[in-house]
C-alpha positions, -999 to +999 in steps of 0.1 A: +000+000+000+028+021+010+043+017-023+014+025-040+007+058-028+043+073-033+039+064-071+006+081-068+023+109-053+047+107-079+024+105-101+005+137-090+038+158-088+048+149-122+014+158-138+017+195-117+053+201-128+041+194-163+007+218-163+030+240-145+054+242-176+025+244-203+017+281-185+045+291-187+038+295-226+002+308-226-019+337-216-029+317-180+009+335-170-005+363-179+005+382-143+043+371-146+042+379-186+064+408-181+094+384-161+088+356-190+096+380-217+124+391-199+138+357-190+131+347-226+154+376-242+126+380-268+095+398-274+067+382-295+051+413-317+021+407-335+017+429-364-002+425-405+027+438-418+005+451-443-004+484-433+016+510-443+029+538-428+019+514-397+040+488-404+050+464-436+074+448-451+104+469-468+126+443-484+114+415-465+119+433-436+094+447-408+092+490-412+070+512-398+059+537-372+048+506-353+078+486-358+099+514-344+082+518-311+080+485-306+119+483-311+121+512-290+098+500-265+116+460-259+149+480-253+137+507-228+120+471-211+156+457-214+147+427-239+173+422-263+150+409-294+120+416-307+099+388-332+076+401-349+048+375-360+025+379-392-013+380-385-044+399-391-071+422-370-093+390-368-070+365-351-052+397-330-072+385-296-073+351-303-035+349-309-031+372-273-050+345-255-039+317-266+002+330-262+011+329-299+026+360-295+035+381-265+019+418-277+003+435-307+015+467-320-004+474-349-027+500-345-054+483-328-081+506-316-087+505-279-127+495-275-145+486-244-154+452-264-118+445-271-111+459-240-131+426-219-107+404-236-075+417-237-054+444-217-045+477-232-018+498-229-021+539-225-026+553-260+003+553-281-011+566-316-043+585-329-056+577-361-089+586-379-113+569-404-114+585-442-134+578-469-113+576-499-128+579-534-116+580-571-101+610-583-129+618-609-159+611-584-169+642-569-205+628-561-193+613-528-180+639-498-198+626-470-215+596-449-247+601-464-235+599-495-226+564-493-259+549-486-268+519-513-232+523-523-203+498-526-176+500-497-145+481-493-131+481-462-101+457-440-116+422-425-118+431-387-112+461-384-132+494-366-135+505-402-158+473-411-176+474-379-183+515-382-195+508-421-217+481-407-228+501-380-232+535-399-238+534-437-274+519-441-280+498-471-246+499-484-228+468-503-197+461-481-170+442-495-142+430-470-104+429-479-077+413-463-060+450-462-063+487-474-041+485-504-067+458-522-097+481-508-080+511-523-069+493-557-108+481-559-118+515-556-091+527-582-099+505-611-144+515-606-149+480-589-159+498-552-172+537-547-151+539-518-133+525-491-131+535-457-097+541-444-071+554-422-065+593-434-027+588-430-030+551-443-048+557-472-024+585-484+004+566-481-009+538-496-022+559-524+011+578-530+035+544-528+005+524-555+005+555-578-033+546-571-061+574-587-077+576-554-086+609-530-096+616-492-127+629-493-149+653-467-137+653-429-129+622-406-155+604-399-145+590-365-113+592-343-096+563-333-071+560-297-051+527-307-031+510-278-008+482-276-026+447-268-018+415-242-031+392-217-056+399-191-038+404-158-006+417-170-006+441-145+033+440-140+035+442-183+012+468-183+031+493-158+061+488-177+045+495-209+027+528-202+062+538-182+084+535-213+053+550-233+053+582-212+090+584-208+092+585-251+068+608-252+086+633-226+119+630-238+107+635-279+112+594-291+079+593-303+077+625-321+104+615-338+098+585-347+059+595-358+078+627-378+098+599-398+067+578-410+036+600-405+049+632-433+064+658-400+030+648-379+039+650-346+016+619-327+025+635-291+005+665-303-021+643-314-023+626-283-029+655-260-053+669-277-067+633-272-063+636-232-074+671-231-110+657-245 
């Protein structure tokens, strides 16, 4: 009997030490997230690396206002390397949860949806939604305007859910990101496409694509950086090395490189003054 119950014992220890292990990989460590990363020398960045000035891929490479702070940000937390991982707005949470990556930098918009999910940091960029037409059409210049018409918009995103939510009886067509929403509305397949202003510009000026802002934003966005629930230890970190870019000018000059001279930290106080 005695036997018995030590290679139960056993038995129980070994199945601990091995559950144990598995959190160590997955959003359950979410509270000691901020010592893994650390321990591991590497930080896991989700990005689509397919939204430009955001982030994409120059030469194979990851580039980008995103891409830089998130450089910027893994040294001021003293992590040597920083992964970044291909995905999409869809699988952003999903991938958070289930620990495929560690963070997502990528212009997420912080929503109180999103927000029962995963953890946001403070805000780190500003961004608006645009509706972007072809250069002849001068019939569209507003919301109303796009009623009964076709709209392309990026799988996932708060641009699909605010079409959904805003345009009544309009045809929208979903795109896995802006430049194929743009192109579409380019070559007369789509009226227009709801965008990023800064986005859609880029994209526009890079694709030598016909394509024009047109009337005011629509909606402003406050994007944050995304992880686990609980990562209270991450998250203090985080919003430290935020504030301390923004105070010492990192930011602004890292949003002056990508963003045409915008300064973000201006955009963002004006942000926290509403």
């Amino acid at each position: 009997m005695a036997n018995n119950i030590r290679i139960r014992s056993s038995l129980v220890s070994a199945a601990l030490l091995i559950a144990l292990s598995a959190c160590g990989h997955g959003s359950a460590d979410a509270a000691d997230l901020l010592q893994r990363v650390k321990a591991s020398g590497t930080l896991r960045v989700a990005q689509t690396q397919a939204n430009p000035p955001w982030n994409f891929l120059d030469g194979g490479k990851p580039a980008g206002y995103d891409v830089d702070v998130a450089n910027e940000l893994a040294k001021r937390l003293g992590i040597a390397n920083v992964e970044f991982v291909a995905s999409n707005y869809q699988s952003f949470i999903a991938g958070v949860q289930a620990g495929r990556f560690d963070a997502v930098i990528s212009g997420q918009t912080i929503t109180p949806e999103r927000a029962k999910q995963v953890d946001f940091s403070r805000p780190y960029q500003v961004n608006g939604i645009s509706i972007f037409v072809a250069d002849a059409n001068s019939a569209i210049a507003g919301l109303t305007d796009l009623q009964g018409k076709k709209i392309a918009v990026t799988a996932g995103t708060t641009q699909a859910a605010f079409a959904k939510k805003s345009v009544a009886g309009a045809d929208i067509k979903t795109y896995d990101n802006a430049t194929l929403g743009l192109t579409e509305v380019a070559r007369g397949r789509a009226d227009a496409v709801l965008v990023s202003r800064f986005q859609g510009a880029f994209l526009a000026a890079k694709n030598n694509l016909k394509v024009k802002p047109a009337g005011p934003l629509l909606e402003s966005e406050v994007n944050g950086i995304s992880f686990a629930k609980g990562s209270a230890s991450f998250k203090q970190a985080v919003d430290k090395a935020l504030n301390d870019m923004i105070a010492d000018g990192t930011l602004a000059a890292i949003s002056r490189k990508w963003l045409g001279g915008l300064d973000m930290t201006q955009e963002l106080a004006k942000v926290s003054a509403n």
